[in-house]
C-alpha positions as CSV (number, residue, x, y, z in Angstrom):
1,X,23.1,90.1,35.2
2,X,20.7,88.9,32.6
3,X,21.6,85.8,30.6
4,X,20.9,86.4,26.6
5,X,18.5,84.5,25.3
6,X,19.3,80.6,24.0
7,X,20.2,80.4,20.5
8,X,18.5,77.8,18.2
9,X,20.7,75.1,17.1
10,X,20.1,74.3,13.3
11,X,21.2,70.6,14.1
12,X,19.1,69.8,17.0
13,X,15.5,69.1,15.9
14,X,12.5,70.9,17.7
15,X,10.8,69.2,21.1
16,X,7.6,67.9,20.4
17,X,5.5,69.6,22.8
18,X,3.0,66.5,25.0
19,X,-0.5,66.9,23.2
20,X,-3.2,67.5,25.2
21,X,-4.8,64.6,26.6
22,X,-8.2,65.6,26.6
23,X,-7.8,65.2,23.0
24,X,-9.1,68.4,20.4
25,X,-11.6,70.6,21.5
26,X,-14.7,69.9,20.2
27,X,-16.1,71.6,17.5
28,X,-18.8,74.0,18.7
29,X,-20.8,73.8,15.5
30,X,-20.8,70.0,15.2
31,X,-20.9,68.7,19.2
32,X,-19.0,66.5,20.6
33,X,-17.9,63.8,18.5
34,X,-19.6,60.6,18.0
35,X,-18.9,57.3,20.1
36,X,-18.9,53.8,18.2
37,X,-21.4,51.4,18.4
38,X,-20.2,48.6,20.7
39,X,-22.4,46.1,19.2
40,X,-21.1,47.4,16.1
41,X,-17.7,46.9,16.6
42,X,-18.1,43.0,17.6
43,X,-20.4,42.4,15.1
44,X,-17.4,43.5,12.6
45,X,-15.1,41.3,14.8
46,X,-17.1,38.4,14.5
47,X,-17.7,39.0,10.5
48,X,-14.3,38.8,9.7
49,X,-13.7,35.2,12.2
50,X,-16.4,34.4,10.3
51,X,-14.8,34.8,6.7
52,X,-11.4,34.0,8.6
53,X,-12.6,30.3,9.4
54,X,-14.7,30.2,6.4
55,X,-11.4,30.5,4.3
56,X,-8.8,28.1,6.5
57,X,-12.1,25.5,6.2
58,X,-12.0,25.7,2.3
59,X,-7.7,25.5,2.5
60,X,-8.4,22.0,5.0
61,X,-10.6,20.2,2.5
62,X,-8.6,21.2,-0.5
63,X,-5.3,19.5,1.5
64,X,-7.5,17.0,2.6
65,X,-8.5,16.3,-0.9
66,X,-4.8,16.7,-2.0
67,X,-3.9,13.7,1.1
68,X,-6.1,11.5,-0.1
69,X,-5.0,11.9,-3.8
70,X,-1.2,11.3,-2.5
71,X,-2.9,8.0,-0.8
72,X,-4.2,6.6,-3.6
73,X,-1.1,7.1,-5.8
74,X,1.1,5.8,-3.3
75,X,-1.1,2.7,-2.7
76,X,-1.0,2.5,-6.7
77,X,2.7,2.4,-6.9
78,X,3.0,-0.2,-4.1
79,X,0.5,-2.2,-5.8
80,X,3.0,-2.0,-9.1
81,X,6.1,-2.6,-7.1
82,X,4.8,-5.6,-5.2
83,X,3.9,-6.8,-9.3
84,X,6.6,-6.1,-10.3
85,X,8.6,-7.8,-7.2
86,X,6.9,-11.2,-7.9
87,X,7.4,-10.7,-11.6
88,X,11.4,-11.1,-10.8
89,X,10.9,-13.5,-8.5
90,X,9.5,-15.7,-10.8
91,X,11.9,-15.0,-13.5
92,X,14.9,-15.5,-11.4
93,X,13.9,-18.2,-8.3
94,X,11.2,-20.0,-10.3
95,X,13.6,-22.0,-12.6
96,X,15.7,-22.5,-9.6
97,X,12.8,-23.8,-7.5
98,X,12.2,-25.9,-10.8
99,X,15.2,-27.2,-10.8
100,X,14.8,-28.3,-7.2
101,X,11.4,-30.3,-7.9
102,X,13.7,-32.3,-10.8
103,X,15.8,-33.5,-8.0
104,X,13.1,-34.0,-5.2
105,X,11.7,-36.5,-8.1
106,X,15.1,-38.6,-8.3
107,X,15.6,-38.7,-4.4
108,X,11.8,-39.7,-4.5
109,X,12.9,-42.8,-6.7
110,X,16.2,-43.4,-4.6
111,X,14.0,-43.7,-1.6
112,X,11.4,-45.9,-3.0
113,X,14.4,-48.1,-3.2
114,X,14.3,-48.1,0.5
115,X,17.0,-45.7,0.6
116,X,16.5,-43.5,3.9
117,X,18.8,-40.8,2.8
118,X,17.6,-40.0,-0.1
119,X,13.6,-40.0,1.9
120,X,15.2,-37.5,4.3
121,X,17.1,-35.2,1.6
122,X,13.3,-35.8,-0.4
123,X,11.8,-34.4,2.6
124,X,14.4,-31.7,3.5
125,X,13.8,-30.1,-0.2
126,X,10.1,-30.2,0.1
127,X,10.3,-28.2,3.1
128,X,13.0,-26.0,0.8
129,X,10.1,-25.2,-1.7
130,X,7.4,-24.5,0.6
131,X,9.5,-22.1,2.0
132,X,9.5,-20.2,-1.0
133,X,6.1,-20.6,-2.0
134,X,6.1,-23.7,-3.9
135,X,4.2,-26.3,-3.0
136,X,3.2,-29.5,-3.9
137,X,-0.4,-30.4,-5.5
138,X,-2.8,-32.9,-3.1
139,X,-3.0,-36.4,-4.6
140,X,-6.8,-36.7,-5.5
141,X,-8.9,-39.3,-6.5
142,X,-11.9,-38.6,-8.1
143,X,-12.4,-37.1,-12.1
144,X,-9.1,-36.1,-14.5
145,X,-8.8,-32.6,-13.5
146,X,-7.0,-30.9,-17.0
147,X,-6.2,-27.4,-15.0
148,X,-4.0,-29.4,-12.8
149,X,-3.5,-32.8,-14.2
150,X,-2.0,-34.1,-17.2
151,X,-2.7,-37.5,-18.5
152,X,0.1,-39.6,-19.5
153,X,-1.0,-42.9,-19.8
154,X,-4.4,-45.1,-19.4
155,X,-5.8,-48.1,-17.3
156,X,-8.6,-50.3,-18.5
157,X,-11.2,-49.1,-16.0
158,X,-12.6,-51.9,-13.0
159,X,-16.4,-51.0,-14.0
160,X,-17.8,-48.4,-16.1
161,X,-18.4,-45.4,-13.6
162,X,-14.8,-45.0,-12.7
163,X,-14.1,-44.1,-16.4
164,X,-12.4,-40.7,-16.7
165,X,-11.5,-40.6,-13.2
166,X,-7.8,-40.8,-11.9
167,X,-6.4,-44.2,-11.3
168,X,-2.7,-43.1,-9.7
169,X,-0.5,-40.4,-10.0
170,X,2.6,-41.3,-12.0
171,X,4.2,-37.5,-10.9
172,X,3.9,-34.8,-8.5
173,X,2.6,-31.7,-9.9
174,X,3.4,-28.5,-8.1
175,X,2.1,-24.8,-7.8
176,X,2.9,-21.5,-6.8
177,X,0.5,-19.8,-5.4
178,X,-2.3,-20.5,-7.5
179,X,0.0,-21.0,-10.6
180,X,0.8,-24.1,-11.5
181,X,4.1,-24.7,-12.1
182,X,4.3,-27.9,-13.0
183,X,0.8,-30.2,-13.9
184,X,0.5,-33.5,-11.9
185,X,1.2,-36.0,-14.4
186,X,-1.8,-39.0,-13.6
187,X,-2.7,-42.3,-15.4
188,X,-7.2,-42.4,-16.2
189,X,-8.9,-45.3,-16.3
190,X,-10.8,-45.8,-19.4
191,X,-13.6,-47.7,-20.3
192,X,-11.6,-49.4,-23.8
């Protein structure tokens, strides 16, 4: 018995028949067809890692660039914040710290009275207000300093080449850093 032949399906697409893996025939007018250069080929690899590193070298100095512009506006508003940080502390513990000098001066008095308490509270604020940056100015001998020293009174002066120079402090000046707070009030000798 014979068997009829198949009948296409209209829903099934074609087989795609294996190509021939010898590749096309050649043409016979033309030969077979050329090979690529080998030397060729790398030399186009290499031109492109060329252009390739060439462009991510350009990208890393621009973000380089770009870093150290970051830097140097960061660094700026530090700069500005620790200013402005000192600025309020000066508006807001200075006249505090002030205030505490005021009453280092009276328990200075109380203990010249031989009063021990009043030396050891002296002492205990003066260690207060170097801990915050105040501190107070050496007692000097020598000539009337007017950036730290304000004269308040005047001594007939023991021979002529101590005039102008300092005869005794009459108050404690104190500083800041190098600000100074409050002048250190002296007595000059004079030569009248």
């Amino acid at each position: 018995m014979t068997t009829p032949p198949p009948v296409p399906q209209p829903d099934v697409p074609p087989v795609p028949q294996p190509a021939d893996p010898a590749g096309p025939p050649p043409d016979p007018r033309t030969g077979p067809a050329p090979q690529p250069d080998p030397f060729a080929v790398v030399a186009d690899a290499v031109d492109g890692m060329r252009e390739e590193l060439a462009a991510l070298g350009d990208q890393f100095r621009r973000r380089l660039l770009n870093d150290r512009e970051a830097r140097r506006g960061l660094d700026g508003l530090l700069t500005e914040l620790d200013h402005a940080r000192k600025a309020a502390e000066g508006r807001i513990v200075q006249p505090l710290l002030y205030d505490l000098v005021l009453l280092v001066d009276r328990a200075e008095r109380q203990a010249a009275l031989d009063d021990t308490f009043a030396g050891s509270v002296a002492a205990e604020l003066l260690a207060l207000l170097e801990k915050y940056g105040m501190t107070r100015i050496p007692l000097t001998g020598g000539p009337f300093n007017p950036e730290i020293q304000e004269a308040v009174g005047a001594i007939a002066a023991p021979s002529p080449e101590q005039s102008g120079e300092v005869a005794e402090v009459a108050r404690h000046g104190y500083r800041m850093d190098e600000r100074v707070v409050r002048p250190q009030q002296v007595r000059v000798y004079t030569d009248r």
